[in-house]
Every structure is written in C-alpha cells, then in structure tokens.
C-alpha positions in Angstrom: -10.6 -17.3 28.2 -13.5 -18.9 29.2 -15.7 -17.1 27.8 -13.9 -18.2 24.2 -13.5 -21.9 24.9 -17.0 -22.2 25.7 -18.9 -20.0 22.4 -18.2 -23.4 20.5 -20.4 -25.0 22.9 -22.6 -22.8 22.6 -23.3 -22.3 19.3 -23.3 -25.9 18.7 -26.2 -26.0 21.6 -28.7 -23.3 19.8 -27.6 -25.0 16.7 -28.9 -28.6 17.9 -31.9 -26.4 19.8 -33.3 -25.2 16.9 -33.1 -28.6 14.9 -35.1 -29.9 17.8 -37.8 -27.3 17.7 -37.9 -27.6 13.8 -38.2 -31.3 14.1 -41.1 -31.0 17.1 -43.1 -28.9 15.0 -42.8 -31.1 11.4 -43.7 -34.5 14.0 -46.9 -32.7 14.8 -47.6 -32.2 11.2 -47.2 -35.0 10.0 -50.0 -37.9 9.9 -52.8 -39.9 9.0 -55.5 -39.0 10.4 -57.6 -36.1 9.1 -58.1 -32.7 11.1 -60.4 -30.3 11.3 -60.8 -27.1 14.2 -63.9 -28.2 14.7 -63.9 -32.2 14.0 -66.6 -31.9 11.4 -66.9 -34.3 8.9 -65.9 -37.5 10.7 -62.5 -36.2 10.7 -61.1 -35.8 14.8 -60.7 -32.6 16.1 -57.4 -30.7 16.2 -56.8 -30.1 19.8 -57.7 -33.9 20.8 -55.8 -35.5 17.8 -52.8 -33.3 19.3 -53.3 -34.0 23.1 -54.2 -37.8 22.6 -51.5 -38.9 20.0 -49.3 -36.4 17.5 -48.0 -34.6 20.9 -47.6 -37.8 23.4 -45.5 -39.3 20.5 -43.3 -36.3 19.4 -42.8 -35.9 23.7 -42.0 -39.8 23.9 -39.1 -39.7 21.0 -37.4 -36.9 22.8 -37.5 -37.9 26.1 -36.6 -41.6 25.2 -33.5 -40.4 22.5 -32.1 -38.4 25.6 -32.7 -40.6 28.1 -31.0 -43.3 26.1 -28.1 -41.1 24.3 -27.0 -40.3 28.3 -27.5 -43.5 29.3 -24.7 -44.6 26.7 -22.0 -42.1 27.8 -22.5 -43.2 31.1 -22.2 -46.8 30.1 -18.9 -45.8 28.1 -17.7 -44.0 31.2 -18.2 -47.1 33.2 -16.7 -49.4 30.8 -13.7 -47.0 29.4 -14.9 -48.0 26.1 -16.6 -46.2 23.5 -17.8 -48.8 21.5 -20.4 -49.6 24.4 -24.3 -48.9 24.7 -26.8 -50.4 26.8 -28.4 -52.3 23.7 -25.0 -53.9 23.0 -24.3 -54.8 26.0 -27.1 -57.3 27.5 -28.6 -54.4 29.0 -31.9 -53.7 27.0 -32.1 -57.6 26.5 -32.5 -58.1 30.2 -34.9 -55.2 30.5 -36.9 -57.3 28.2 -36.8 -60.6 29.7 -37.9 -58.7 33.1 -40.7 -57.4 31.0 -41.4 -61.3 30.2 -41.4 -62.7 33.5 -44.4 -59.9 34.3 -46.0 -61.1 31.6 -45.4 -64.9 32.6 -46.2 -64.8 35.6 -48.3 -61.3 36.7 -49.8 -60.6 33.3 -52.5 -58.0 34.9 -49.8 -56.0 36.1 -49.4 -52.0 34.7 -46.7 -50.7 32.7 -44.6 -49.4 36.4 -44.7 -53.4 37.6 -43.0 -53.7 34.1 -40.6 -51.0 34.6 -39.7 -52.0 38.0 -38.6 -55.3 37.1 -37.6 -54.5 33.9 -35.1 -52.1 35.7 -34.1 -54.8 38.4 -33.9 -57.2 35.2 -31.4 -54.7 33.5 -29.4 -53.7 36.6 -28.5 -57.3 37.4 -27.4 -58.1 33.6 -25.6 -54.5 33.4 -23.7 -55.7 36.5 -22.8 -58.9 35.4 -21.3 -57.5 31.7 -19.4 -54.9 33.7 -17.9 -57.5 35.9 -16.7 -59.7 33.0 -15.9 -56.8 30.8 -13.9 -55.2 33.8 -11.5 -58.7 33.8 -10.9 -58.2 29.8 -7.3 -56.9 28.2 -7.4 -52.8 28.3 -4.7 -52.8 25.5 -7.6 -55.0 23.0 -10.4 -52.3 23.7 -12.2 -53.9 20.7 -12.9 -56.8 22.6 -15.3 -55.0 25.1 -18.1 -54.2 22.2 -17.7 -57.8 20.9 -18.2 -59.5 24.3 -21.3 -57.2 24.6 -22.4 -58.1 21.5 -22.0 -61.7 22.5 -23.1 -61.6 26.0 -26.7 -59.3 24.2 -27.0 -62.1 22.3 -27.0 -64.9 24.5 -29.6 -63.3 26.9 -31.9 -62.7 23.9 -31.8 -66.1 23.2 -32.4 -66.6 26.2 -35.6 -64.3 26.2 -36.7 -65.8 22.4 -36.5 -69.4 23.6 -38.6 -68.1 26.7 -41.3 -66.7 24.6 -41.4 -69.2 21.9 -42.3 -71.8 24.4 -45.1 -69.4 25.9 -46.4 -68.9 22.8 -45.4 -64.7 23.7 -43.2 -64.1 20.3 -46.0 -61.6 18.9 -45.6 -59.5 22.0 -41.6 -60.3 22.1 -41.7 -58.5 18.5 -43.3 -55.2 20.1 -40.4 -54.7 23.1 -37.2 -55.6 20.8 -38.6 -53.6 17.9 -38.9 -50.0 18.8 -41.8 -47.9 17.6 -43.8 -45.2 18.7 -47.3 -45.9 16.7 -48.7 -46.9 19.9 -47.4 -44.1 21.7 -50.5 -42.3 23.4 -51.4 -40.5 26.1 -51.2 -41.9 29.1 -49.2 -44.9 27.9 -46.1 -42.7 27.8 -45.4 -40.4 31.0 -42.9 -43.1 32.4 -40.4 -41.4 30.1 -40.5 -38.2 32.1 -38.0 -40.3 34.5 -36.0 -39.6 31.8 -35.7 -35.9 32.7 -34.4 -37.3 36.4 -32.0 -39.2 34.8 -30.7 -36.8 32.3 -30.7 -34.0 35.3 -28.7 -36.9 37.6 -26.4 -37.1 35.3 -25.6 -33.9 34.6 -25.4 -33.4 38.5 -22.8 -35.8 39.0 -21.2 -35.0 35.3 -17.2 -33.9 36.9 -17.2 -37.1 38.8 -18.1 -39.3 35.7 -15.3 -37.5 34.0 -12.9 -38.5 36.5 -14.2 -41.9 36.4 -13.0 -42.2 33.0 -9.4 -42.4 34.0 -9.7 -45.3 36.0 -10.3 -46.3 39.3 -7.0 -45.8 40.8 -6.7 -42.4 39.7 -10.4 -41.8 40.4 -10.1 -42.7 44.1 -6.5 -41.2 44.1 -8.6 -37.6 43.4 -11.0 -38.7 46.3 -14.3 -40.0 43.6 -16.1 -42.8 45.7 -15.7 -45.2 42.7 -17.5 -48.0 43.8 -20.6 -45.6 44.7 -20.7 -43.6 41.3 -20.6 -47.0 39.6 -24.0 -48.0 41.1 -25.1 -45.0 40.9 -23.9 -45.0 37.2 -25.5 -48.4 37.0 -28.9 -47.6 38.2 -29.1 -45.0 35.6 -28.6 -46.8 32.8 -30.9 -49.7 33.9 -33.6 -47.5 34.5 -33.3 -45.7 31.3 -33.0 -48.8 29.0 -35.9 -50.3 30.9 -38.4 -47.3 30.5 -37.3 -47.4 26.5 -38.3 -51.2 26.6 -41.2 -51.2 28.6 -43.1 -48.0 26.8 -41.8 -47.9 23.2 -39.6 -51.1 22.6 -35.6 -51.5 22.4 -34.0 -48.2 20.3 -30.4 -50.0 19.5 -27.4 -47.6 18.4 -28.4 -44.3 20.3 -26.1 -44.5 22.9 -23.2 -45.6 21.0 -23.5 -43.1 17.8 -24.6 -40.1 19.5 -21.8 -39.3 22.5 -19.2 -40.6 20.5 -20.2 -37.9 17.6 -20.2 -35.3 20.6 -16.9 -36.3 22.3 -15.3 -35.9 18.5 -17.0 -32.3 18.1 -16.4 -30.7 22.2 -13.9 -33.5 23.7 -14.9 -35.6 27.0 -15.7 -32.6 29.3 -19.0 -34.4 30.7 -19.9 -30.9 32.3 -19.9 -29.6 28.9 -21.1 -32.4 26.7 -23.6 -34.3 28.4 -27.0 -31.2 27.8 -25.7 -31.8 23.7 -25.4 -35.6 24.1 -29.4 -35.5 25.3 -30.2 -32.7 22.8 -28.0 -35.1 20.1 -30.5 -38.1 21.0 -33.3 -36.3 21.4 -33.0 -35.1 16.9 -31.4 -38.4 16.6 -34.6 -40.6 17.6 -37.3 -38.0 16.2 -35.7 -37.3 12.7 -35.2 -41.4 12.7 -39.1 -42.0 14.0 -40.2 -38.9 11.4 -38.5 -40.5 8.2 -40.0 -43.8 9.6 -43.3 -42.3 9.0 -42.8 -40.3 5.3 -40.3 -43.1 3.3 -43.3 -45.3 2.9 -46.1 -42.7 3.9 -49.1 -43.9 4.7 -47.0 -47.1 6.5 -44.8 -46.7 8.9 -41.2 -48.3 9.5 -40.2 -48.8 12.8 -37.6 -45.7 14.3 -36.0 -49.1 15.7 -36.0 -50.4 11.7 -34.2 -47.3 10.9 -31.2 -46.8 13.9 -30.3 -50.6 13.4 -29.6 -49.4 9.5 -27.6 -45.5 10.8 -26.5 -47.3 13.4 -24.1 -50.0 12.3 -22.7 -47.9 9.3 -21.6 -45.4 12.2 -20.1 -48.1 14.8 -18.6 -49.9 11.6 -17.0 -46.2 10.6 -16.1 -45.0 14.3 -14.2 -48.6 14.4 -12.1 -47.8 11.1 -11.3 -44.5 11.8 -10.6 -45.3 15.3 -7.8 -47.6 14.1 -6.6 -45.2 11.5 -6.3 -42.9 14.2 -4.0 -45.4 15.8 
C-alpha cells in the first residue's frame, strides 16, 4: 500500500529533478561574456568564466529558492496560515534593516557580520508578527496575510526613512531588490546554510506536521511546542537573512511554491518538504533565467519577475480558496 501511495511522489520528484538539471545546464549557457577553451582573443576562458561567475550564480538561485520555499512552509506551519511567507510578513524587512544598522554603524564589517545581525534582526521581527498574528480571529484566516502585509510594510518604512536620512537608498535598492548579477564566487557560499536548513527541516518534518493542528493538540501528542516554534523561528530568520544579505529580498517564494505542493501531495511534511525545496529551487532559476533572455543583453531582476508570478498566484490561491469554501 505504501509502495502505491508513495509512486506519485515519486514521479513528481524525478519529474521536478530533471527540470532542475535542465535548467542548471541552460543557466550555464546562457550569457554575455564571450568564451573560448583557451581564452584567446580577449574573450575569458571557459573554465574560469564557469568557476568565477555562470556556476556561483546557477549554485546561488538554487540554494537561495530552496532555502527560501522551506522557509515558507515552515512559516505557514507556525502561523496555520497559508497565505504567509517570510517576505510578507516583516521577516525579510527586518533582515534588511539589520543589514542597515551594519552598515550604519560597522560599515567594514564582512558579509557573516551582516548575516548575523541580519538573522537576529529577522528573528526578533518574526517573533513579534507571530505574537500579534497568534492573538488574531482563526475563523478570518485572511486577516493573517493582510496584517503581514501591513506589519512588512511598516518596518520597510521604517528601513526607507532610515536610509533616506543616511543618504544609503542606492544600497537599500540592492537588498530589497533581488538579483543575482553580482553573484560571484566567494560572495555567495553563505547560502550553503541553506543545505542545513533544508536538512533541519526535513529532520524535524513529522513534528512540524503535528504542529499544524495546533498547540493543544500538538502538546496533547507529546510535540514540545514552544521549542519547535523557536526552533521553527530560527530557521526562517536565518534563511530570509542569508537571501537578503547575499542576493537581495526574493518576495513570493515561500508563499506560491508549498502551497502548489500541498495542492498536488497534501500536507505530509515528511513527504512534501525534498519537492517544496526542489519546487523553489526551478522556481527562482527559471524566474532569474527569463530575467536574463526577455530583454537579452539587460537583465531584469529575478526579484522584478516573482513580484509579477507572485501576486497573480496569491491573488488566485485567495479566490479559489474561497470558492473552495
């Protein structure tokens, strides 16, 4: 029985496998910059153009679209909602006014002072939204996205006001607009954390399961709710803060990818969560690759492109979701 249930899964998994390996190897074709085997002609060699820019920036889209598409069912576990991501929800807005206040006030310091206080930015703004969201109506689940909305808003005010009177708006541009043009090597191996968190999540995938029925029942079936919270917490902050700090804020991941899952393979975490990552993963890269062909030899920003996708899809899982009802 088994054995039957799970061929879906896996068929959907080689499925989303070989979109991923297709889309790795058209990322490393495409470009601007002319190659040669031997770099002859003025044009850079094929193995360094690979090892210092095409392959750092194919390796940064798919680590940063998993990390971020777990870090939004996680973030929809936590909230019982699945109209939540850490972009709509003040998290990646704190990240970046963490990444501010480094810049204010240590504005030597390397890209892992960043993420640390980019992360401690974004776990203390995670927590507060949680808190308020958790005091909301349960019967108006609407009202969760919207107060994240809000509450995102307000704290990148916050951050814009900040930076406009520090004359930092040109850099406030690069973390709230993602892009991975600058994206080469060693500006990106933070996002291997990504593979921790992905792996962490996975780990404790049954107990965020549980979690989703609520904390009474939760605790009732002996999950240490309160712990798996910050644990859930400290995921999602870390994530959203490595996205800011290395490539800029990626909105709509989180929210359009484990909500297409869950409607494919249902809300088994132990089965869903590897083809949530894989789903962000061809998400990010097929939305950073049309970035670079629709006005070839410019760019648009892959954080241009998910803010168009992704509104259309929250807009459409909205409708349908009252429809449903």
């Amino acid at each position: 029985m088994s054995a039957i249930s799970d061929t879906p899964h896996r068929r959907v998994m080689i499925g989303a496998g070989l979109c991923l390996a297709l889309l790795v190897m058209l990322s490393l074709a495409i470009g601007v910059q002319e190659i040669s085997l031997s770099g002859s002609g003025g044009a850079m060699p094929f193995a360094d153009l690979m090892a210092i820019s095409r392959l750092p920036r194919t390796l940064a889209a798919v680590l940063c679209g998993a990390g971020l598409a777990v870090a939004g069912q996680i973030m929809q576990t936590l909230t019982r909602n699945r109209f939540v991501e850490p972009s709509t929800a003040g998290t990646a807005q704190s990240a970046a006014l963490g990444i501010l206040i480094v810049t204010l006030f240590l504005p030597a310091a390397g890209l892992g002072v960043k993420a640390l206080v980019a992360s401690g930015c974004a776990l203390a703004g995670t927590a507060l939204f949680l808190a308020t969201a958790h005091r909301l109506p349960p019967e108006q689940p609407h009202l969760v996205p919207l107060f994240g909305l809000v509450y995102g808003g307000v704290v990148g005010a916050a951050v814009t006001y900040v930076a406009w009177q520090s004359d930092l708006l040109q850099y406030l541009d690069i973390w709230t607009n993602g892009e991975f043009s600058g994206v080469l090597k060693g500006r990106y191996e933070l996002l291997f954390v990504a593979v921790v968190i992905v792996g962490a999540a996975i780990v404790i995938a049954d107990r965020l399961t549980i979690m989703a029925l609520g904390e009474d029942q939760a605790t009732s079936l002996g999950i240490d709710y309160r712990r798996m919270t910050q644990i859930g917490l400290v995921l999602v902050s870390v994530m959203s803060a490595l996205s800011v700090v290395v490539v800029g804020l990626i909105p709509f991941v989180g929210l359009v990818v484990p909500n297409l899952v869950s409607r494919i393979l249902g809300d088994n975490l132990r089965g869903t969560l590897p083809l949530v990552a894989l789903g962000g993963a061809i998400l990010v890269l097929a939305s950073d690759i049309a970035g670079r062909i629709m006005r070839f030899p410019y760019e648009i920003p892959v954080g241009t492109v998910m803010g168009v996708i992704g509104p259309a899809v929250f807009l459409w899982f909205i409708l349908r979701e009252r429809r449903d009802a």
